[in-house]
Structure formats: C-alpha cells, structure tokens
C-alpha positions, 0 to 999 in steps of 0.5 A: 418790392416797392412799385408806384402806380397813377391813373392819368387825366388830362383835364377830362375827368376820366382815366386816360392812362395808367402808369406803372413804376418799379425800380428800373422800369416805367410802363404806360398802359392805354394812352387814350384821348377821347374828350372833346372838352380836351384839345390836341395842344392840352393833351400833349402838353399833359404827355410832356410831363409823362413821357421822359420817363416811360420805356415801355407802352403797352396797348390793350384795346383798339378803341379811342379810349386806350389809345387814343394818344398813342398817334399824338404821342409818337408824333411829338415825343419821336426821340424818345420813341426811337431811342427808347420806349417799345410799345407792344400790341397783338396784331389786330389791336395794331391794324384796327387801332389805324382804323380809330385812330384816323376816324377820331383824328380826321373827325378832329381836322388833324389828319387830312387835307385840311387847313388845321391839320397837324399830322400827315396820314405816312405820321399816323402809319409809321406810328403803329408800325412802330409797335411790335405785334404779339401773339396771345401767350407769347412772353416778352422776355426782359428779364435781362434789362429791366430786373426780371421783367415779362409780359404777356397778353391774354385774350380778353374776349371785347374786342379782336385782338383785345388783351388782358396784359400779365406784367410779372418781375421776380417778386411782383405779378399784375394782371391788367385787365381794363376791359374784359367778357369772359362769355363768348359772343358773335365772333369771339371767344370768351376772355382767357381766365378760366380753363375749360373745367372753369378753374383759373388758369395757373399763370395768372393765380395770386397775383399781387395785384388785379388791374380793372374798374367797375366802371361800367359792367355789360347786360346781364342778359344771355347773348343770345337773348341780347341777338334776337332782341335786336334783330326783331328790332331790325326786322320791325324798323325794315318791316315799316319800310324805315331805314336804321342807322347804327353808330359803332366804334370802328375799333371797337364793337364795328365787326362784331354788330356787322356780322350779327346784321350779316347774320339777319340778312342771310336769315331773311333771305331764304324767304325772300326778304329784305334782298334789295336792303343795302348795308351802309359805311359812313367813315373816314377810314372807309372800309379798311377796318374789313380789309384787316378783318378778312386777313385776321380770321384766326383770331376769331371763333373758329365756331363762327368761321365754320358756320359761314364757311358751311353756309356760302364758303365766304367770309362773315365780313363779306356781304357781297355788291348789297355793302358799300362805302358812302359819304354823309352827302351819298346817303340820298342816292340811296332811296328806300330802306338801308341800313347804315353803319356811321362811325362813332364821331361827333362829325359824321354821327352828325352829318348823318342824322342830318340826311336821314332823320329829316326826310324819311323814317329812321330808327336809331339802334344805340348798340351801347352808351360810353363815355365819348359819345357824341352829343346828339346821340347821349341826348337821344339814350337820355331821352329813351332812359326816362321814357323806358323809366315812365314806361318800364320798358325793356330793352329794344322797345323804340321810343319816338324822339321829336324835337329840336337837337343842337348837331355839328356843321363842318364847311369845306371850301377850297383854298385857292391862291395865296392861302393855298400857297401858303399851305402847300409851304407849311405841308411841304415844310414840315415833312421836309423837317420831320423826315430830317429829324427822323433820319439824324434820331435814327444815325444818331441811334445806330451809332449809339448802338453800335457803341453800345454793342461793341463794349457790350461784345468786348466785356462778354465776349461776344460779337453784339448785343442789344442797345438803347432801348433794347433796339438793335441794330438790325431794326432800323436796317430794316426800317431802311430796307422796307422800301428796297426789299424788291430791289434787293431780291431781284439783284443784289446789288442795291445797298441798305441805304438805297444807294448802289452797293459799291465793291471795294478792291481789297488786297490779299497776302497768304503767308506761307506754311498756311493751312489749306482752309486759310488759302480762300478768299474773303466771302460775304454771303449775301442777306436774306430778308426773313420775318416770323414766317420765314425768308421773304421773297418775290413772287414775281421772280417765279412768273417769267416775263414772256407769259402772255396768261399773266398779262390776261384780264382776271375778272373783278371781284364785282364780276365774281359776285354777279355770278354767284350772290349769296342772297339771290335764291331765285329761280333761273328760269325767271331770270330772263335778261341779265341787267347790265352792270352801266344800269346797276351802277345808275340805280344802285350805286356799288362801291369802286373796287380799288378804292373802296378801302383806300384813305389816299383822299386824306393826303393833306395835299390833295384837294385842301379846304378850309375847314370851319366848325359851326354847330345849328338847331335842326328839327329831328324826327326819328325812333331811338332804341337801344340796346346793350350788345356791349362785350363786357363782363357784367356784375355778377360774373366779376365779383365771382371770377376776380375772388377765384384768382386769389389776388392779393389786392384789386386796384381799380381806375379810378377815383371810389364815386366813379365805381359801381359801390354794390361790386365793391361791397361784395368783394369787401364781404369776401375779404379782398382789398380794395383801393379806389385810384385817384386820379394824377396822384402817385400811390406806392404799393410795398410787398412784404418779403422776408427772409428766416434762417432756419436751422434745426436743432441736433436734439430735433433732428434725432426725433424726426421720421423722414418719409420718402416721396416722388423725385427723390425728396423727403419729408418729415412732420416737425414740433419745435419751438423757433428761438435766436441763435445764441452766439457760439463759445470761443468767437472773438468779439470782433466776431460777435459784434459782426453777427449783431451787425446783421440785421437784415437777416434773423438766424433761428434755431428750432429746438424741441418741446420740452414735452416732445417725444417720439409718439408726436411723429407717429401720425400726421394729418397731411399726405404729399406725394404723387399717385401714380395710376400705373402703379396703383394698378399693379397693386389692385391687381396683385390683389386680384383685383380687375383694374383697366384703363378706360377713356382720357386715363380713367382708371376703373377697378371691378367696374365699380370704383373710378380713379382719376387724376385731376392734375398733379396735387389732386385725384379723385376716387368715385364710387359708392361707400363700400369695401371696395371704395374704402380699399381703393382710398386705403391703397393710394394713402399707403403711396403717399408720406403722411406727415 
C-alpha cells in the first residue's frame, strides 16, 4: 500500500505539524504554532492551503507546539470542521489544551479585551468541545469509511493525558510518537511500550513505520537524583531569604513541577520551615489548569495519589490558603520570600522579571529550554550554558547574571468614546456573523445528513446511518440541547430548538378486523439525554423546594482550610487569639474563591484597552540555573526501545541537520532505515505485497507426513522445488491467452526434488504446537512422578523441575542439568509436531 507523508512549516524553520495521506484519508497530527517570527494572518495563510484536504486531526500533547493552530484553524476553516474533519484527543490533552491555548493567545492579543484581538473566549471553547475525548487504548473504528482505518492512543508518560497515536488500516500500521518517557516521574506513569516483563507490547510490534525525532532527548540522570537537585536548589534560593521564579507550560511541565514544590514544602514543614512561603501563579488562564487537574486524578499515577492521600487526604494539587493567583503588577504585595509559577509567554515571562529581578534577590530555576522560549529567558540558558562550560558545572549550581537584557512592555489604556464605540460595533458585528454562519453550516449539514442518512437506509435497509464526515444527526441535537437540557428535564415540553415543544392534533382511523395490538394510539416516548455514564439528570429535581437546610450558608472552602492547614504543626496551646480573616486578607492577600479560576475578565467586552507593544533595556540582577526535569526519553533508552519493536522504518520530523547524529548511527548499526523529513516536501512511502499461488504437486503430496497439532491444524515438513504452471492439455486458446493475461497473479506449482525421498521427513528441526501444563501433568504423573501446581501456574515436578508458560508460543523449563530435567524437556517435545 502506497502512503504520503510531509512535515509542516509555516515559515519558522520547525515541524509544526505532520501529514499523513492514504488512499482514502488525510490525517493531520499536532498543529502547532509556537513562533514569534510567524504571525497569525501567516500561519493561517500557510493552513489555507492544508485544510481542504484533512478529514481528520489527531492531538497528541496539550502543549503550543502540538496544537497551537488547532484554535486558529476551527476559527477559520469552520466549514470544513463541521462538514467534515474529527479531531480526537484524550480528555486531559482537551481540558489543559484551553489552558495553553488561551495563555499563547491573550499573550498574543488575540483573545481578550483588546483592540487586536481576533477570537472571542466562547470561539476558543467551542474550539475544543469539538474535539471527541478518548480513553487510552480505546479504538476509533472507521474501518467502514476510510478503507479499514483505526486509531488508538497509548499513554506516552510527558504529560497528562499525553499520547502515543497507533494509526492501523488493513496493510499499514504507524505508530506516532512525537514526544515520549518511558520512565515514571512525579505524578505519571511510564510511557505505554513495554509490558511489566519489559518486552513490547503485541499491538504495537512491527509496524510499518515509527513516527518520532531525535530532536531533543531528556537527562540521562535518574528522576529521583533530578528531584533532590532541584529541591536542594530551592531549599538554598529560600535559605538566603530570595525569592525563586520558575517559568512552566501551563500544558505542559505545570502540574508535574507544582507537585514536586508541593512535595518540598510539605517536607520542610515538619521542621517548621518556610511555613509563610506563598506559592505564586502568574497566568492568563489563572488557575483553571488546577480546576481540571483535581477532576482528572485517574489519569495520574496511582502511586502518587495514594502517597498524598496517606499524607493529609487531599489532592497534590491543593496547597491549601499558602497558593494564589496574582497579576505581574500583584507581585509587590507579596513581601519576603515566594515562590512564583509564571507561564511560559514572551509577555508575562517579561512582566515578571521586571517586578522581581530588580528589586529584591530572585533565583531563576530553568526547569528545561525548548524551541519557543521566550527571549529573556534563552539569553539567560545561553549565559549559564558558557558559565557552567568555563566552570564544569553540574546541574542546579546558579550562576550570577547581571547586565542589561531587552524585555517586553505592554501599554493598556482604556478605549474611551469614538474608539470604543467603534470596538463595540466591530465585537458585536462579528459575533453576530459568527453565530450566522455557524447556525446555516449546522442546517445546511443536517439536512445533508439526513439526505445521506435516508439513501443510506433505503439501499441497506435500515432506518440511518452516518453522514458527511461520520457526524450524525444526533451531534448537532446535542449541540442545540446543551443549553436546554435543564429545561428539557424538569418538564418536557421544551423543543431541540429552544422553542415551546407544540402538539399537532392528528386524526386516527382503525380499520375494522384489526388486531388487538393495532388498536392504540401513537406513543412518542420521550428523550433521555445519556452520555458515557449513563442518563443525565438534574440534581436539583431531588431537593424539594421547601427545604430550609438547602438555603443554609455552607462554609467556603477558605473557611474549611483555616480549620485544618496541612502545614500548620503548632501547638494549640500557643495558639492564643485566632487572627481574624479582614487582618489576613491585609497582610497576606488570598485569592478570591469564586474567581480565582475564572478567565471571564477576557471577555472582549469587558474593560477594552488599547494594547500597544514596545520593548526597552532594563538592568537585571539575579541568579539563573537550570535544571533538566523535562519528561522525555533520553538517548539511550530510544536507541535501545524502537529496535525492540522491530519497525520496518523509523521516520523522523524533520529534515538530517536538526536531529541528534550519534542516535541516528546507532540505530543504522543495527540495520534499521532511517529517513530524515524535509520539511513541506511530500515524500511517498510503498509496501510491498504480493500474492503466490501456491499449489503442491500430486507426486509431493503422497511423500508428506502431516502431523496434528492444537485446535484441530495439521503440519507437514515440506522439500520442493517452486516452478510455473504449465498450461493444461485440451484448453482453448482463447483460454490460455486469458491465463497469460493474468499477470498480477503468478500460479505456482511445487513439485518434488528429484532426489527427494522419504528419509527427508523423517525428522525436522522446528516444534509447533501448544503445551498444555494440565496435560503434561497427567503424563509426569503416570509416570509416578510428583507433579503440582505452585504460584501464578507454575508447575513443579518432584520440587526439582519448574515448568512455566510464558505465553502462547513460549514455555520455559527451569532446573539443573539432570535425568529428571532432561525427561521433563523429552515429555513436552513428544506434545509438539516436529516438522
């Protein structure tokens, strides 16, 4: 089978996306946009070209640099999204995918109320509610529509909800695995590649191809040794009464670091340190990246949430009234030591250097470098890369930085009068158009459906099937619903549409002579909203109305926290006056329960400024580290993991100069293909197939010894020689030139050696079959032998010879060279044919 594969670039020299064609199908994989050297107006001018084609789009991280452009894309190309192209993602990568989506964006000016935005905040949630969430190792059947195609996601231990994507047809499997770690870490567990005997799982062996780069590698340092690093790094920048600020991806390494400082904080509190240390969020999207992690625990390490659980029964995401959620500006309320969290964009990375690296002592902790990092911060890994060169220094030793550094300023002033006028209309304009356009794309789509769905049930048979794009008619109802649904279950007389259900009278004639079960009138049964739990209902149904404990005040979750903080192991008795909480709020500001985790002030219509982008020289004096706690495989693991699969070829994104050459030595050592990507060039890849008719000879026939095996299949040893069918005596010419005409086929005969006998069959060098331990058992035993099944179906003979059975095609006999050992080998070779 013939496929095309092409790796995207929109102008900023990287792989932003990669493109898989078959016959029938295209599939874009992890539309990223992470480049400030690519603007918005370029990188959708790039996709238009792209997009016509694509019927499907798969996300394999929640990071910018996966899908970055997927927002951009649904905006632009809605017609074709709605029509068409399913997009697939596991839940997390969809929830904490918002989360980077609207960092990038806003740090952009293309989501809030700014005079250049393009895309509302309801745009970007639409967006990713489009997507259809997957479990891991649940299929994704279209066999029927696109020639035999499935797809599966696999845990790639990075990030949470991070996948490794097994796209399969009848002759082709890929395996995609952008970025991978097959170690555990804080929170995850290791990507899903090797079982726990540490061979290779079944489904994903030889496949035609492995989908990866070798870009970049992880450390090859434990992640344990990794973890004390960088708390003794924290515990040294506290110690000195300094603050430490730590850029993350709110997607990507966010949550993993979060618990790792949770973890030093709840260390140090048995001995009573760093209790008043608050822990900072700087980010456009606020903490709404923890809102989801809290409600996404089971795709975590069950290891990690048991550790937390034993520890104070909560979360590893909740530090209790110590966290908050602050503003670049906010910073300075906050006197003393912290630790502040600032989302990686050019913008706030910026800001925030700005308010702590120029008044009090920071330490900067580089938690990894990769392609989009901000400039400020890729001038500071350049400086401490030289320094620790000079000085062979290790990891998380800091390194003093002092100089002039060009950062980032973003003026907001209010739009007021004619120009706010004039933005109101533009806002109201195109959300007015947007929600046009999307109501006709939806008609116009149902009505294609149902078109579709009606010849499809006339051909068949049936009563529908799917339509354009494999969306049913079902999807957009519930769409339409979403909003009714409450309405819809407290009475039922709210329609699809929003409208007042109306009843049309219908007039009824029974004929006479009708059978008893005719003699009813029509009943339409009314429609229960169900997802994959089950029917949705609402909750408030079951309270009755009058209940007075309903309407009582249930204390806030601050309230809940000031009577029992996990960090605070004083003695009661010290304790003498309680602080009251108008005395805390003036001293340690504590973020506001209700909307700490709301984005609402990005409404595009609430508060417009003007937003004006300069950038100026500022005098920075700080400590810079850094330290390697990316999740990725390093280069070892992967040149030893991929051969373990057996893939017919690995292709790698992007071009042979942006991959790591020793990897791509060793793996040519161990004679596996290897094809660097260009970039926005169609490479085409072909399997070969073919098909032999095999027929065995009347006089080979006679000479074989055919042996019987399990489930009824026998085997014979065959010795012959392959030569073409000669044509048959008494066939028409007609017919032999039909024969010829066949060429795509090649019908063969095996005949005998001319010195072939019997004596060739008598022995052969390969045993097939199935052992079967209760049946070996038996036999040991007749022979007065004590046989007995020990532990997982182990069986032991005279307490000296184990037998276990690996799997199907493999059993193992352990024990030490004897009669007995020899005997017990002999027993499960006479169970097998021997051809």
């Amino acid at each position: 089978m013939t496929y095309t594969f092409t790796c995207c670039d929109d102008g900023s020299g990287n792989t932003i996306g990669t493109i898989v064609r078959f016959d029938n199908v295209t599939i874009l994989i992890d539309p990223g946009w992470f480049s400030s050297k690519v603007s918005y107006e370029d990188s959708v001018k790039y996709w238009s070209n792209l997009i016509p084609e694509v019927n499907i789009i798969l996300l394999s991280q929640s990071s910018v640099d996966c899908l970055g452009a997927y927002t951009m894309l649904y905006h632009n190309f809605l017609p074709h999204f709605i029509s068409r192209i399913q997009v697939y993602a596991t839940l997390p990568v969809t929830n904490l995918g918002r989360v980077s989506t609207f960092d990038l964006y806003a740090s952009r000016g293309l989501v809030g109320p700014y005079d250049t935005n393009q895309i509302d905040v309801d745009d970007v949630e639409r967006a990713f509610e489009h997507i259809e969430s997957l479990k891991y190792s649940q299929l994704v059947d279209l066999r029927s529509k696109f020639d035999g195609l499935t797809l599966v996601a696999y845990n790639s231990g990075v990030s949470p909800g991070g996948s490794i994507w097994c796209i399969s047809t009848y002759l082709e499997k890929l395996i995609y695995a952008r970025r991978w770690n097959h170690t555990r870490d804080t929170i995850l567990n290791g990507a899903s590649l090797l079982d726990g005997s540490g061979k290779p799982i079944s489904t994903l062996l030889r496949p035609s191809a492995i989908i990866t780069t070798f870009e970049k590698f992880g450390s090859p340092k434990p992640h344990a040794r990794r973890m004390r690093c960088f708390k003794d790094s924290m515990k040294q920048a506290l110690t000195s009464n300094g603050s430490i600020l730590i850029p993350v991806e709110m997607g990507g390494n966010f949550l993993d670091i979060l618990v790792s400082v949770h973890d030093f904080l709840y260390e140090n509190s048995k001995n009573k340190l760093y209790s008043q240390v608050p822990v900072i969020l700087v980010s456009y999207s606020r903490g709404r990246a923890l809102t989801y992690a809290k409600s996404m625990l089971e795709w975590l390490s069950s290891s990690a949430i048991k550790t937390w659980e034993s520890r104070d029964n909560r979360t590893p995401f909740d530090l209790g009234r110590r966290f908050h959620v602050a503003t670049p500006e906010e910073l300075t309320n906050y006197s003393g030591s912290k630790i502040c969290f600032v989302s990686q964009v050019d913008s706030l990375v910026d800001e925030v250097i700005k308010h702590l690296c120029q008044l009090e002592r920071a330490t900067i902790l580089l938690p990894g470098f990769t392609q989009g990092y901000p400039s400020a911060l890729a001038t500071m890994y350049k400086k401490w890369e030289q320094a620790s060169k000079q000085q062979n220094l290790e990891e998380g030793k800091p390194v003093s930085y002092s100089g002039h550094i060009t950062l980032k300023n973003i003026k907001l002033d209010p739009l007021v009068n004619k120009e706010l006028e004039h933005y109101l209309e533009q806002v109201t304009e195109r959300r007015d158009s947007r929600q046009e356009l999307t109501a006709t794309l939806i008609r116009e789509a149902k009505k294609t459906n149902s078109i579709e769905t009606f010849a499809g049930g006339a051909a068949n048979g049936q009563p529908g099937a799917l339509g354009l794009g494999g969306i049913g008619e079902g999807d957009f109802d519930d769409e339409e619903e979403e909003d009714n649904l409450i309405g819809m279950l407290r009475d039922g007389t709210t329609a699809p549409t929003g409208k007042q259900a109306v009843e049309i009278p219908t007039d009824i004639y029974i004929q006479e002579g009708t059978p008893a079960k005719h003699r009813m009138f029509p009943f339409q049964p009314p429609r229960i909203k169900r997802d994959d739990y089950g029917s949705i209902i609402d909750f408030s149904m079951l309270i009755p109305s009058d209940d007075d404990s309903s309407k009582t005040k249930r204390p806030s979750s601050e309230e809940i926290e000031e009577e029992k903080d996990p960090y605070d192991l004083m003695d009661p008795r010290r304790v003498s006056v309680k602080r009251s909480r108008k005395d805390d709020t003036k001293n340690n500001p504590s973020k506001n329960d209700e909307n700490w985790d709301s984005i609402e002030y990005l409404d595009a219509v609430k508060n417009p400024v003007k937003r004006t982008e300069s950038s100026s020289k500022v005098n920075v004096k700080c400590m810079v580290t850094f330290i390697n706690l990316d999740s990725l495989v390093d280069q070892r693991s992967a040149t030893v993991i991929w051969p373990a699969l057996k893939p017919k070829k690995i292709l790698l994104l992007g071009p042979a100069e942006a991959q790591i050459e020793s990897a791509m030595l060793t793996l040519r050592k161990r004679d596996i293909e290897l094809t660097a990507m260009p970039l926005n060039k169609d490479i085409q890849f072909d399997t070969t197939i073919k098909s032999l008719d095999i027929s065995v000879d009347p006089e080979l026939d006679q000479l074989l010894k055919w042996q019987s095996i399990s489930d009824g299949y026998t085997v014979a040893h065959v010795i012959g020689k392959l030569v073409k069918e000669k044509p048959q005596a008494g066939k028409s010419q007609q017919q032999a030139q039909e024969q010829k005409q066949q060429l795509h086929r090649t019908r063969l005969v095996l005949e005998p050696l001319k010195t072939t006998s019997r004596h060739h069959h008598k022995s052969g060098s390969l045993s097939i079959g199935d052992v079967r331990l209760a049946e070996l058992k038996r036999v040991l035993t007749a022979q007065r032998h004590r046989a007995e099944f020990k532990g997982e179906g182990t069986l032991v003979v005279d307490g000296q010879v184990a037998v276990r059975k690996i799997n199907d095609g493999e059993t193992v006999v352990d024990g030490a060279p004897s009669e007995l050992f020899y005997l017990v080998r002999k027993s499960i070779t006479d169970m097998l044919a021997k051809i």
